[in-house]
N, C-alpha and C positions, 0 to 999 in steps of 0.2 A: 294338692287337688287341682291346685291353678294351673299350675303349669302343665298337668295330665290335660286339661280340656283345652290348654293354647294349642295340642296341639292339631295342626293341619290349619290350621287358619293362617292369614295372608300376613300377618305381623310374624308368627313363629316362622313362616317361610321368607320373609326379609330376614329373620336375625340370622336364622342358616345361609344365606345369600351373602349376608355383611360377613360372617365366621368362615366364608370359603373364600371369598375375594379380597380377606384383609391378611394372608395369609403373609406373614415375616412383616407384617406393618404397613404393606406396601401402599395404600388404599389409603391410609392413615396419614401417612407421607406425603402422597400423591393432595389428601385435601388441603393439605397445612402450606404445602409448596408452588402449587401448579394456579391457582390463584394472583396470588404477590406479582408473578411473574407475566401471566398474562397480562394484567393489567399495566406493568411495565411497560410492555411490550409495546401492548395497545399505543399507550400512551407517545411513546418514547421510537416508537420504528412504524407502525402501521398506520396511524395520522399524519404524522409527514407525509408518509408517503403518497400516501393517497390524495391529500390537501396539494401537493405538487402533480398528481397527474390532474386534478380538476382545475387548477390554476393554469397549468400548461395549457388549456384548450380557451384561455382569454389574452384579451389586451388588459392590459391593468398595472397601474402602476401601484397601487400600494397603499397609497395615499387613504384612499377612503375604503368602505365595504366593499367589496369586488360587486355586490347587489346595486351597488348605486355608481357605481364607474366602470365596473365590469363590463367586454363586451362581447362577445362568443366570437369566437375567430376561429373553432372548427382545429383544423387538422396545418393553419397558416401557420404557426411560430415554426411547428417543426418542418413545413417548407422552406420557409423561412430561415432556420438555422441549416437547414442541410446544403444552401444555396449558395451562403455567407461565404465570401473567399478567406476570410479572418480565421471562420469555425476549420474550413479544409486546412489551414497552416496550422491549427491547434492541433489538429488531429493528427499531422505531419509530425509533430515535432513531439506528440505524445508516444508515436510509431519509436522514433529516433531515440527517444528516453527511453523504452523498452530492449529497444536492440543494443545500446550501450550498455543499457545495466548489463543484459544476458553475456555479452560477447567480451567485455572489456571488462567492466567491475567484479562481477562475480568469476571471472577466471583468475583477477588479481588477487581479487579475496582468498580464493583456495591455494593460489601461491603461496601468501604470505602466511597462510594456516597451515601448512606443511611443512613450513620453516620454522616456526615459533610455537609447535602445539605442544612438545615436550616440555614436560618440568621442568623449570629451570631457573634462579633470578634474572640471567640475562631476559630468558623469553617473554619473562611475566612482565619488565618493564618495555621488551619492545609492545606486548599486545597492549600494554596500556596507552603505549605512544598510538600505535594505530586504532587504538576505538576512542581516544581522547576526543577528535571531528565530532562522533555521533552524539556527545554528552552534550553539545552546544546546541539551542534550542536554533529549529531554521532559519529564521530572522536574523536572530544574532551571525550564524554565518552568512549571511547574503550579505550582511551591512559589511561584514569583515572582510568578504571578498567584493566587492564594490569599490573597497579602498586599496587592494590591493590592484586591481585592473584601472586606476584610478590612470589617466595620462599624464598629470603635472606630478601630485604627489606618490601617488602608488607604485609597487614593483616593477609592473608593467613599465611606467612611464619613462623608472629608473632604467631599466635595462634597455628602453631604444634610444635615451639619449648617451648610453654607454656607448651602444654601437653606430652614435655619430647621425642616429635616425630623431625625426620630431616622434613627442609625445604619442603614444599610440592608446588609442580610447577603444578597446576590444566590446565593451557593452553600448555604445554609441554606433557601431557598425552592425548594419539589418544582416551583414552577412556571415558573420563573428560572434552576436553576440548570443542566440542561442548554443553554442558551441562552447561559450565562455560556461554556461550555465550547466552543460553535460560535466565541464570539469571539476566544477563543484561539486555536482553531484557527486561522481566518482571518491571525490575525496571525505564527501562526508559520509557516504553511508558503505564503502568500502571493510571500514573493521567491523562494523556491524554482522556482516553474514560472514568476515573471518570469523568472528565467534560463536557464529552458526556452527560451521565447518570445526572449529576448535573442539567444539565440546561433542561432536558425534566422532571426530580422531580419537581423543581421551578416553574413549566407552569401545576403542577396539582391544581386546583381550591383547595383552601380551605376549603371551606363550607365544601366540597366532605369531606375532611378528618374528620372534624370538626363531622358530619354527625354519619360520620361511628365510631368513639369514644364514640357519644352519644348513638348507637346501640348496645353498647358494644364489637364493634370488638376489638383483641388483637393484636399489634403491629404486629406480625406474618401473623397476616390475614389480615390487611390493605396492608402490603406490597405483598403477593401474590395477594391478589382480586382486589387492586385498584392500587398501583402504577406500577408495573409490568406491567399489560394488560395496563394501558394508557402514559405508556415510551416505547411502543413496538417499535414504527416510530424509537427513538433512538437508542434500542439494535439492532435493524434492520443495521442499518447506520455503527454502531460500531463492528459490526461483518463484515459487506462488506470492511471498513477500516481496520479491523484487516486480513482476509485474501488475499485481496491485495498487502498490507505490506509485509506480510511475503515470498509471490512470489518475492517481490522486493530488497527482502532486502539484504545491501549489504556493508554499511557504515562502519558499529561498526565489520563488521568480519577483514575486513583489517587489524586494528590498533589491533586489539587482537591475531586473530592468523596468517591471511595471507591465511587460507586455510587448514593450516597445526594443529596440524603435520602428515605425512605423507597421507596427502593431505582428513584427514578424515571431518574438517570441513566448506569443502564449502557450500555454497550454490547454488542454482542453478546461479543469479548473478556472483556472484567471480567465480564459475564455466566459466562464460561466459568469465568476466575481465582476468582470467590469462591463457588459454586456444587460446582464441579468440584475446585478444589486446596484453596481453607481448608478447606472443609466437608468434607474427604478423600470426595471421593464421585469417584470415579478414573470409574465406569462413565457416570452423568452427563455428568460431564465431557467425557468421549471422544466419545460420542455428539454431544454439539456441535461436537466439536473437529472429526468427521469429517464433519458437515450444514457448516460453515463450510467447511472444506477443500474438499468437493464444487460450493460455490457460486464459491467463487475459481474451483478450474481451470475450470468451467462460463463462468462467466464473460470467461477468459483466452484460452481455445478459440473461443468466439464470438466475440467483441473481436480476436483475432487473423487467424481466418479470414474476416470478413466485414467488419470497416473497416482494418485497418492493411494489410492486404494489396493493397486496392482502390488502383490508380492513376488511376481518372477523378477 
């Protein structure tokens, strides 16, 4: 009898409301999950950030409440940083990390992935030899190559006194030692996108290749016509990870040069770190943190809408 008189009333027309939108759980789901994560989020991405765009717009070091030392400085940090001839070589030399990776690392990468993507013990111990770099945490290698560019004791030093030259200090030269630091690069995160490149070779069907060998195509033209065009998803992925990175990057400069010398190889990062946190200049700082931040998602937005998406 109850249930005959619930009906049409504003409770039996939720339950039918919840019985139509909770259809496969989803609703259900949706309560248990979408919660947790906001709050995450909140917490952990939309705070920051926004705590750095309102920091950006003071002078402050830090020290105290921004209310009691804080001082409105407007739209000044980021005249300020856009004017710095420091920030312009950061930004120079964040350019020159990008164009390396694209042009020189990741072409060596798919070299050496076209050479060694076949099953094989030889191959699996060379890919181990060349992804062995990226297992070493950044530091660790800057300190490692620091001592080899070393002039008295390091490689470096050894191979100019072989050739009858004095000691040669390549991270002591403003004009060498961002260059020392590209080669590092190169060598450490090189086997990384080879095994980018590895594992979308490995997922091309066989027959295909099998196929095209009995067509008489030539090594050369298998790799342009077939593996190429159907590892694009990869080189796609490996070039968004490599220009990412090199906005990011920040680790391996520390322990090599610090910045220096005379402050020619920052990057945009260390730019941020010694600028922004040694020099406690919080408002500074933020202001790059959030022109960096803005160029990433800019970047990740176009990168994602207009080549990873594209299936021709």
């Amino acid at each position: 009898m109850s249930s005959i008189n619930s009906k049409g009333t504003p409770w039996a027309a939720f339950q039918q409301w919840l019985y139509t939108r909770n259809m496969g759980s989803r609703l259900t789901t949706l309560l248990f999950f979408l919660p947790p994560a906001l709050v995450l989020f909140t917490l952990f991405v939309a705070m920051p950030i926004s705590e750095a765009i309102y920091y950006s717009f003071f002078k402050w070091k830090g020290l105290t409440a921004i209310s009691d030392s804080g001082e409105w400085n407007g739209w000044g940090n980021y005249l300020l940083v856009l004017k710095h001839s420091v920030f312009h070589t950061a930004v120079l030399n964040t350019l020159k990390l990008i164009a390396v990776s694209l042009c020189v690392q990741l072409p060596v990468a798919m070299a050496i992935a076209l050479m060694v993507a076949e099953q094989g013990r030889l191959n699996s111990l060379f890919r181990l030899i060349y992804f062995l770099p990226f297992i070493l945490a950044d530091v660790v290698a800057g300190l490692i190559w620091r001592y080899v560019y070393d002039g008295d004791y390091g490689l470096v030093g050894q191979i100019s006194r072989f050739f009858g030259a004095e000691g040669y200090y390549p991270l002591a030269d403003k004009d060498s030692a961002f260059n020392a630091i590209l080669l590092v690069t190169i060598w450490k995160y090189t086997g990384y996108h080879m095994m980018i490149y590895i594992a979308g070779l490995q997922g091309i069907p066989r027959d295909l290749l099998e196929a095209a060998k009995l067509d008489g195509a030539s090594r050369w033209q298998t790799i342009i016509r077939i593996k190429l065009p159907l590892i694009k998803h990869a080189i796609q992925l490996s070039i968004f990870f490599s220009i990412i990175g090199a906005l990011q990057f920040f680790e391996m400069v520390i322990p090599l040069t610090n910045g220096g010398p005379a402050n020619s190889s920052h990057t945009i990062v260390t730019y941020l770190y010694q600028y922004g946190i040694v020099r406690m200049r919080v408002g500074l700082g933020s202001s790059v943190g959030v022109m960096l931040f803005v160029a990433c998602v800019l970047f990740a937005f176009m990168y994602q809408k207009f080549i990873m998406t594209r299936d021709d």
